[in-house]
C-alpha positions in Angstrom: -8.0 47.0 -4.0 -8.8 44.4 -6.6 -12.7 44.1 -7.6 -12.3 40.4 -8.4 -14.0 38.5 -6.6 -12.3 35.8 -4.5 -12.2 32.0 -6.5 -14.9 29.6 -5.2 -13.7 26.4 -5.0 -14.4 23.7 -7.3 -14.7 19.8 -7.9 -14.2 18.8 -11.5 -14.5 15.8 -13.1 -15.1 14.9 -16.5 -17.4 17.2 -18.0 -18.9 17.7 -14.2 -18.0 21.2 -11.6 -19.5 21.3 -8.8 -18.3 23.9 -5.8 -17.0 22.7 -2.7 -19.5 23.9 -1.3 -22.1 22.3 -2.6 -20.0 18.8 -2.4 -19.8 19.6 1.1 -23.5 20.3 1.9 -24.5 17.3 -0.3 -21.6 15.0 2.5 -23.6 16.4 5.2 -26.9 15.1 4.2 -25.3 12.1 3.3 -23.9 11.9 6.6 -27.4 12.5 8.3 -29.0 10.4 6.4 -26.2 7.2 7.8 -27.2 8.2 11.0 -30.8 7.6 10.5 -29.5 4.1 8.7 -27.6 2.9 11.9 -24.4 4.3 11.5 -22.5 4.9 14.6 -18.9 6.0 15.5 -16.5 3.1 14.8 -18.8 1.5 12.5 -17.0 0.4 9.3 -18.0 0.7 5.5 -16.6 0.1 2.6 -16.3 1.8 -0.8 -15.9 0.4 -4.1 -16.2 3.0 -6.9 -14.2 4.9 -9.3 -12.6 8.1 -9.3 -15.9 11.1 -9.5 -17.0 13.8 -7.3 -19.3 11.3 -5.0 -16.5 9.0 -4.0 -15.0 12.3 -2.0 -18.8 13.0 -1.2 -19.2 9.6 0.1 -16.0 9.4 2.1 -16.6 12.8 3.9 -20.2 11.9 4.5 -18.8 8.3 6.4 -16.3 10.4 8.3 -18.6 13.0 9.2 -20.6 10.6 12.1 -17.3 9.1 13.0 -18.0 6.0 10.7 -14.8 4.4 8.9 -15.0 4.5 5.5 -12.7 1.3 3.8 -12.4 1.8 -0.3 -11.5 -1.4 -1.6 -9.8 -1.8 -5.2 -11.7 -1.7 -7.8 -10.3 -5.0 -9.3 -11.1 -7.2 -6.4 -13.3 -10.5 -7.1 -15.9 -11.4 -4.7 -13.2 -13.9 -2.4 -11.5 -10.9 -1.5 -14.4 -8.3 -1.1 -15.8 -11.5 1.3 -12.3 -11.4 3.2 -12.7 -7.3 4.1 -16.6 -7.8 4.6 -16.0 -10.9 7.0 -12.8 -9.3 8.7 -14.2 -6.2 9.2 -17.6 -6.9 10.2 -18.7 -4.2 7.6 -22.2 -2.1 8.4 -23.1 -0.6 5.2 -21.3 -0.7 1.7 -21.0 2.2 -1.2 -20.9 0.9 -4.9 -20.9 2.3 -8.2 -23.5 0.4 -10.2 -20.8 -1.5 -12.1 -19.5 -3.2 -9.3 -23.0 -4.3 -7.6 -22.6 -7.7 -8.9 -19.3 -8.2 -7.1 -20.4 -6.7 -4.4 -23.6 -9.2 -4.1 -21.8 -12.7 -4.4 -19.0 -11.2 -1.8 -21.8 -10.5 0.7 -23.2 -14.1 -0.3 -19.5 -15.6 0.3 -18.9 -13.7 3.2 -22.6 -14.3 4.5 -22.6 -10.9 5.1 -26.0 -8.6 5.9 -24.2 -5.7 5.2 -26.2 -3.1 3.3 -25.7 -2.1 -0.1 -26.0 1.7 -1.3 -25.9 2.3 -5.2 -23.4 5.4 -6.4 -25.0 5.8 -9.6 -22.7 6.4 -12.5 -23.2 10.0 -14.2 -23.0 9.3 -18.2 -20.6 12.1 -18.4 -17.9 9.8 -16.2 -19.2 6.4 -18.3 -18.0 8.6 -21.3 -15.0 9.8 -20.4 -13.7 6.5 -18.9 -15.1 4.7 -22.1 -17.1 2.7 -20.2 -20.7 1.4 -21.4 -23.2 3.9 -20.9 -26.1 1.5 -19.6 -24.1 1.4 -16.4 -25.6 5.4 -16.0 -29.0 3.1 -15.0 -29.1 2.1 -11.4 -29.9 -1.9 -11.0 -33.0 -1.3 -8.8 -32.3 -3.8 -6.3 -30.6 -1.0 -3.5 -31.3 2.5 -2.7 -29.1 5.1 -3.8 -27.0 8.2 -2.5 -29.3 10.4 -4.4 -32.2 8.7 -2.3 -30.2 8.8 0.6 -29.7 12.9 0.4 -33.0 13.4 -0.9 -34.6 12.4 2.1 -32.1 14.4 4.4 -32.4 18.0 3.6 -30.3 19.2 6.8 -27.2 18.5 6.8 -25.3 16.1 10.0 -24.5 18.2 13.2 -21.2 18.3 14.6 -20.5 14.8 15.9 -17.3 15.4 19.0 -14.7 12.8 17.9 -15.8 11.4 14.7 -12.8 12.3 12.6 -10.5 10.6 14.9 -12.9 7.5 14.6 -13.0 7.3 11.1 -9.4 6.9 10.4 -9.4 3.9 13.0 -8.9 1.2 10.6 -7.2 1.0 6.3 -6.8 -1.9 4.7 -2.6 -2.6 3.2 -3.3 -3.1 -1.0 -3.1 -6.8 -1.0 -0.6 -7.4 -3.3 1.3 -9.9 -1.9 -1.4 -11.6 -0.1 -4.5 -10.8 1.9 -5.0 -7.1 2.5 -4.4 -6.8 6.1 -6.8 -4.2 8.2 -4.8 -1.9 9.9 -6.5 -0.8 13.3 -5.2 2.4 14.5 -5.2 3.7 18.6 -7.5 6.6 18.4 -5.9 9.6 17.3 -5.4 12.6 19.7 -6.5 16.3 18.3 -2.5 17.0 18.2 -1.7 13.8 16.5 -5.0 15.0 13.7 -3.5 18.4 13.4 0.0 16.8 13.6 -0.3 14.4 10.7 -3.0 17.0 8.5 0.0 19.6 9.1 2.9 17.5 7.9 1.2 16.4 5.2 -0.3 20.0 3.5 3.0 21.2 4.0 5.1 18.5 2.4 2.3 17.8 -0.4 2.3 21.4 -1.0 -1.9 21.9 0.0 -3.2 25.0 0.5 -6.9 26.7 0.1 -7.1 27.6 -3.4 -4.2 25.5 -4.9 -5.2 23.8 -8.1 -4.4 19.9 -7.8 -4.6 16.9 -9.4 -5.9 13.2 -8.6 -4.5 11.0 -11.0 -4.2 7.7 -8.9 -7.1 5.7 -7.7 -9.1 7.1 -5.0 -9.2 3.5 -3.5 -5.6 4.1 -3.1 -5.2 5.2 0.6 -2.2 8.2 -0.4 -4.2 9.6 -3.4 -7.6 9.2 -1.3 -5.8 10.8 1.8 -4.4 13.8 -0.1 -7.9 14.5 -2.0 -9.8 14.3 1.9 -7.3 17.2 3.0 -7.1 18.9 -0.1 -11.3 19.1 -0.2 -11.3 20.4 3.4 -8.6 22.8 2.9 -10.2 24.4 -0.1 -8.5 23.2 -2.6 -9.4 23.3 -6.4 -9.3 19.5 -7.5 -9.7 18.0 -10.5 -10.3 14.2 -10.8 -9.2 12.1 -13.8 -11.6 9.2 -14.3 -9.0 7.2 -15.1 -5.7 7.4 -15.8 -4.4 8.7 -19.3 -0.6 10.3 -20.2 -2.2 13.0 -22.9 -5.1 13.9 -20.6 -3.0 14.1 -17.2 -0.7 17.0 -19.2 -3.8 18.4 -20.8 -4.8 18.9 -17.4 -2.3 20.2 -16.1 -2.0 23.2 -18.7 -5.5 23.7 -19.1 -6.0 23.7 -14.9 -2.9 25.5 -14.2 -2.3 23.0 -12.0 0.4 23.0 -8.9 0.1 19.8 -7.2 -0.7 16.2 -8.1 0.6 13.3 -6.7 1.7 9.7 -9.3 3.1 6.7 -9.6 6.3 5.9 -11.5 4.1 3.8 -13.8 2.7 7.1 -14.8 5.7 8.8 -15.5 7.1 6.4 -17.6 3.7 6.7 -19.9 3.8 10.3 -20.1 7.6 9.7 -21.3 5.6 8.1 -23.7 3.8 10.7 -25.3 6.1 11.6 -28.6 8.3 14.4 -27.2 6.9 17.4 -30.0 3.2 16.4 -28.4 4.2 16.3 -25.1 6.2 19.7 -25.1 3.2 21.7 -26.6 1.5 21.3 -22.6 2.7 23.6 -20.2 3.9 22.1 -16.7 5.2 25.4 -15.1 2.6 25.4 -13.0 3.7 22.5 -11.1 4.9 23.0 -7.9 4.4 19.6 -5.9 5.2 16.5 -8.2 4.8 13.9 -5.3 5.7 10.3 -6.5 5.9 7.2 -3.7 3.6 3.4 -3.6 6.4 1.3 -6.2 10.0 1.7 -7.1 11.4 4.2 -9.3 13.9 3.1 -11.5 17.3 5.3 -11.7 17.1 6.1 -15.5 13.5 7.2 -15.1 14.1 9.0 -12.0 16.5 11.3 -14.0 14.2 11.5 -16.8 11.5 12.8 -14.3 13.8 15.3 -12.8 14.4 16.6 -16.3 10.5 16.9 -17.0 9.5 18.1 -13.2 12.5 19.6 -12.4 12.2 20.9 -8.3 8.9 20.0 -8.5 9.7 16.7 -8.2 9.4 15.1 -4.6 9.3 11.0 -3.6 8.6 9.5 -0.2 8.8 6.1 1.0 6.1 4.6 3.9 3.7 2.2 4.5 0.0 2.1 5.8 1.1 0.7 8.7 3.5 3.6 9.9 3.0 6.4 7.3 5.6 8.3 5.7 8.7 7.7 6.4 11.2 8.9 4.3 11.4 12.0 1.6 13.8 13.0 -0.5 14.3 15.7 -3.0 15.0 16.4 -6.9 18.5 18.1 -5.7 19.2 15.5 -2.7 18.6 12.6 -5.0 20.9 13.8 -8.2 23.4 13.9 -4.7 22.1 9.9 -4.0 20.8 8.7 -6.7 18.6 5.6 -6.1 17.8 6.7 -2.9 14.1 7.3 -1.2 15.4 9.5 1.0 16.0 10.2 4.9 14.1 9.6 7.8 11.7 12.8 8.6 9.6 14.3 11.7 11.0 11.6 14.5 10.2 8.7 12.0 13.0 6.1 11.8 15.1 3.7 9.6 17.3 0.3 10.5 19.0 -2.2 8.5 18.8 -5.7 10.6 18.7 -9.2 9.6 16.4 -11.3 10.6 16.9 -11.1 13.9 16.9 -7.4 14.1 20.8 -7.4 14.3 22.2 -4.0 12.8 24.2 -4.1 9.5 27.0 -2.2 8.3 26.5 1.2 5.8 26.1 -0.4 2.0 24.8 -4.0 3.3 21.6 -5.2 2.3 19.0 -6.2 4.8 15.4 -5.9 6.5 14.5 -1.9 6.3 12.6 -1.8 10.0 10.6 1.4 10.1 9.2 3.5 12.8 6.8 6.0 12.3 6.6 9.8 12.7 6.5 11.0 16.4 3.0 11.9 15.6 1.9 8.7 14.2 -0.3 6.2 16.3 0.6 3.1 17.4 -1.4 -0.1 15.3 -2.3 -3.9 16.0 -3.2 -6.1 12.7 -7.8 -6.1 12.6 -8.3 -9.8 14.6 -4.3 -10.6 14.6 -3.3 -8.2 17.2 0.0 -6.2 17.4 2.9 -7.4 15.3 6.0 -9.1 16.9 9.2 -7.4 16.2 13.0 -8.2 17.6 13.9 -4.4 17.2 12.1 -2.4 19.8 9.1 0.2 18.5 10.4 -0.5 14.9 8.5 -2.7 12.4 9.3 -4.8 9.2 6.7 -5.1 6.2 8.8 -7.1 4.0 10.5 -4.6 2.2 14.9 -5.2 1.9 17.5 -2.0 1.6 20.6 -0.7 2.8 21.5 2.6 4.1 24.8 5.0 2.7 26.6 6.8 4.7 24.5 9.9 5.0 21.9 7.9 6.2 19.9 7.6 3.1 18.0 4.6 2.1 18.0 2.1 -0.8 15.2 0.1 -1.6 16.2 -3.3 -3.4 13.0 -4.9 -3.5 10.9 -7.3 -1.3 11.6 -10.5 0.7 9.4 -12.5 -0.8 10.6 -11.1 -4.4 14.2 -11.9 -3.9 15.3 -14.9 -6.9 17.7 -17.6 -5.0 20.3 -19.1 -7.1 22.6 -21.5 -7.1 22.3 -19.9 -3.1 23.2 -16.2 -4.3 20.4 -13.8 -3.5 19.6 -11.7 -6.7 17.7 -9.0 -6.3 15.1 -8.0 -8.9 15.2 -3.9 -8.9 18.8 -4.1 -9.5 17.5 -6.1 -13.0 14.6 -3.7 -13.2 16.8 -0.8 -13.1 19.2 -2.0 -15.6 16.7 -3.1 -18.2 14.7 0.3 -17.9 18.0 2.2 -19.1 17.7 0.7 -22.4 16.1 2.7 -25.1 12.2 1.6 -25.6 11.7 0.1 -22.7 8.5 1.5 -20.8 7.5 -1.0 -18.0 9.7 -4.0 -16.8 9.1 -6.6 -13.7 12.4 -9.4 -12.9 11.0 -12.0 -10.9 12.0 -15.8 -9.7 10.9 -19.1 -11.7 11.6 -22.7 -11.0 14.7 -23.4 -12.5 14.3 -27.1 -14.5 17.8 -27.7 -13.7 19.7 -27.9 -9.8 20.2 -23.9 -9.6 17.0 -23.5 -7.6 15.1 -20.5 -9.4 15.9 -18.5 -12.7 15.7 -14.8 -13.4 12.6 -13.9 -15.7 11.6 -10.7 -17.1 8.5 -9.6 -18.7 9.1 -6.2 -20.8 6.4 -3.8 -22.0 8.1 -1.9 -24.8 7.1 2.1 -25.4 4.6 2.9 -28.6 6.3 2.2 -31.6 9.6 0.6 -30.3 11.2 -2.7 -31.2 12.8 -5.0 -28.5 13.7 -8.9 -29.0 14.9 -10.9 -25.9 18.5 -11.5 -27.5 18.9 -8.0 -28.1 18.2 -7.2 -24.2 20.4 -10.0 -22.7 23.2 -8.6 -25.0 23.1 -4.7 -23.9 22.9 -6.0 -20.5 25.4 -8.6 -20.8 27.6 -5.3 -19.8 26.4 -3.7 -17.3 25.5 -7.1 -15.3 27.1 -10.2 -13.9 26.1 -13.1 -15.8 24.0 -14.3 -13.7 22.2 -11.8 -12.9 21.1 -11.6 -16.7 17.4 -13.1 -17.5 17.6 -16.4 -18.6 13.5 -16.2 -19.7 12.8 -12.8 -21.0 9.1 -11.8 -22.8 8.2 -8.6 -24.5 4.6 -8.4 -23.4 1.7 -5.9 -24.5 0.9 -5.5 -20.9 1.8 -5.7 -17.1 -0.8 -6.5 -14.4 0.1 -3.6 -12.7 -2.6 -2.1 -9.6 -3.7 1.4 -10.6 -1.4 2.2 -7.7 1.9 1.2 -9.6 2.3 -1.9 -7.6 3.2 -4.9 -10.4 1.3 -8.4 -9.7 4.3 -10.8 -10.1 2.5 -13.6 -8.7 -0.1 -13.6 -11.5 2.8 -13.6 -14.1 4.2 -16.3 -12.2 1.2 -18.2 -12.4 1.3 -18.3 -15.5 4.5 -20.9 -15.5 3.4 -23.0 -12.7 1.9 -25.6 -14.8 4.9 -25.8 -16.6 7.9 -25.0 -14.6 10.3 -26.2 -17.7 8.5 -23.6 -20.6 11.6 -22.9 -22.9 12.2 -18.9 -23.3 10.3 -17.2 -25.5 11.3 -14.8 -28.1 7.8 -14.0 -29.6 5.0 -11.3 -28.3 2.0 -12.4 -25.7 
């Protein structure tokens, strides 16, 4: 029998460890302390905060008196804070000291009496993120957590229900409009354990497991995953922000199994020169989890290679969940594909009119969720109409093979019309991101100054140290595309407006042209 003593588990950020159990008791008072504040069950409160040990503390500490915690991204201006704080008649609102300013004109716009609760910002998290240190002072103006626990040395009692009434209502990420709140029906005890269950086993969660966040907690899948994985036991380490050399630092030093990214993030760690990157040791990895944005073909592959097994995507939404997954060795079998249908959840390819397609022909993807999964309506909009019975459509277009795997091809409202041929930008993306030094791409639509209707445009982020010029693209691609599927505009850019999600922001790069819808193409850098 081994004298070692068992591994207590551990929150790390930064240069901060603090146990879980400590995090946990520190939730608890927090949660006591929003009861004697107002708090009730149902009540709604947003977060806006980066990745550290308190956002976790401040979500559990919400969820413990059946209060909804709502994180909001961190890049929101005070318009769209005002929209959540109007929409969802928020109670009480978290926020790092950086983002108290936003968080006071939003209240102002939304003439909102919400209450405002400082995180203060530990220096050792300003200095890893880079960020300025004066921000480790609190403004004054609000009470903070720390005063909030302080005062409430017993932790919250059991409150019968509250889990189920804090995962009543999330907030879609916005990023082709408003963020719509999603209100939930309240979850049963077997649809909890149900949709806890699915998830630890297909994120690969256990007690003791060492795992990573490297998305934003903001982010409802990495903020999910990092809930369960800190009541499970789990050993997490947060990143601050995101970093290529520090995520594989972290993975070798933490021995690390599970961690769930973007495809942004893989490309950038395919970044890292190849002798720096193969000095870390990923073995450890069990549970790669990717999902939240496309994932181009040729970088797909290159993943497998670095993740091997390891390597898992799924494709959902926040309205239904997960939907699909698919595997390293099942996609090398489809490649392209996010997978199949899993635990009664469902996939159909209609037109508009819900109309089913044949296998290989593009249309709406309408989803249903798990059998577990609640039903929804839209926060003040009500249920969503939809011609296909229990299924639902959020703008997303695909086709199905013959195995009944899907293919994304991008979203409705991204699809470039000309000269009346649908061209579909992720077949462009995919293309361009084969060619040597590309790291990032978006395709997307542009007045055309002529009678075609739009034009295809491409901004292209090259990796460290490689040289791309618009002619040279257009020529490599001249064979493995039809003419006119080739980008007439084409920019090699220093930067995409990406969310920390993945998700690209083509309608601020096509902002960019709207004063000017006849801008000649450009061969030089941004």
């Amino acid at each position: 029998m081994s004298d070692t003593p068992p591994k207590i588990p551990t929150l790390v950020c930064g240069a901060r460890t603090r146990t879980q159990s400590e995090t946990l008791l520190r939730a608890g008072r927090l949660g006591a302390a929003l009861v004697a504040n107002g708090i009730e069950r149902g009540d709604k409160c947003v977060i806006m905060a980066r990745n550290d040990i308190e956002f976790l503390e401040v979500s559990v500490g919400i969820a413990s008196t059946g209060g909804n915690p709502l994180p909001i991204n961190t890049r929101w201006t005070a318009n769209e804070v005002a929209h959540v704080l109007t929409d969802a008649q928020v109670r009480l609102i978290f926020a790092h000291t950086e983002f108290v300013p936003v968080l006071e004109a939003a209240r102002e716009l939304a003439d909102s009496d919400a209450r405002i609760v400082e995180i203060v910002m530990p220096p050792e998290l300003l200095a890893e993120g880079g960020w300025d240190l004066g921000l480790a002072e609190p403004t004054g103006r609000h009470d903070t957590v720390e005063d909030w626990i302080a005062a409430h040395p017993d932790p919250i009692g059991h409150i019968e229900g509250a889990i189920a009434h804090s995962m009543g209502v999330i907030y879609t990420s916005g990023t082709t409009g408003k963020p719509k709140g999603v209100a939930r029906e309240r979850l049963t005890p077997h649809q909890l354990l149900s949709i806890a269950g699915a998830t630890a086993q297909r994120m690969g969660l256990a007690p003791g497991v060492p795992m990573l966040v490297a998305g934003p907690l903001y982010h409802t899948s990495p903020n999910a995953v990092a809930v369960l994985g800190l009541r499970m036991g789990a050993d997490i380490v947060i990143m601050p922000k995101w970093d290529a050399r520090k995520f594989l630092e972290l993975v070798d030093r933490h021995r690390i199994q599970q961690v769930k990214i973007v495809p942004t993030m893989v490309s950038r760690i395919l970044s890292v020169p190849a002798d720096i990157r193969e000095t870390y040791d990923l073995s450890s990895l069990t549970h790669v989890i990717h999902s939240a944005a496309p994932c181009p073909p040729a970088l797909k592959r290159a993943a497998i290679d670095l993740f091997g097994d390891a390597l898992w995507e799924f494709y959902g939404c926040s309205e239904a969940g997960t939907i699909t997954w698919i595997s390293a060795e099942e996609w090398l079998a489809h490649p392209g594909s996010v997978g199949r249908a899993t635990d009664g959840s469902a996939v159909h390819i209609g037109d508009e009119q819900g109309n089913p397609l044949l296998v290989g022909e593009i249309g709406r993807v309408w989803v249903r969720g798990a059998d577990y999964w609640p039903r929804f309506e839209y926060l003040n909009q009500g249920a969503p109409h939809s011609p296909v019975e229990g299924m639902l459509w959020v703008g997303d277009l695909g086709y199905l093979d013959a195995d009944g795997f899907l293919y994304l091809t991008g979203r409705d409202a991204e699809v470039v019309i000309r000269g009346g041929v649908n061209i579909y930008p992720a077949e462009i993306e995919n293309a361009i991101a084969t060619l040597d030094g590309v790291e990032d791409v978006a395709v997307f639509g542009l007045p055309d100054p002529g009678d075609l209707g739009e034009l295809v445009a491409a901004h292209i982020l090259p990796r460290p140290g490689a040289t791309l010029t618009p002619d040279a693209v257009r020529e490599a691609l001249s064979g493995q595309l039809a003419n006119y599927k080739v980008p007439t505009r084409i920019e090699i850019v220093r930067s995409l407006p990406r969310d920390d999600s993945g998700k690209v922001y083509k309608q601020q790069i096509r902002n960019r042209y709207a004063a000017d819808a006849s801008v000649e193409s450009s061969a030089g850098v941004q």
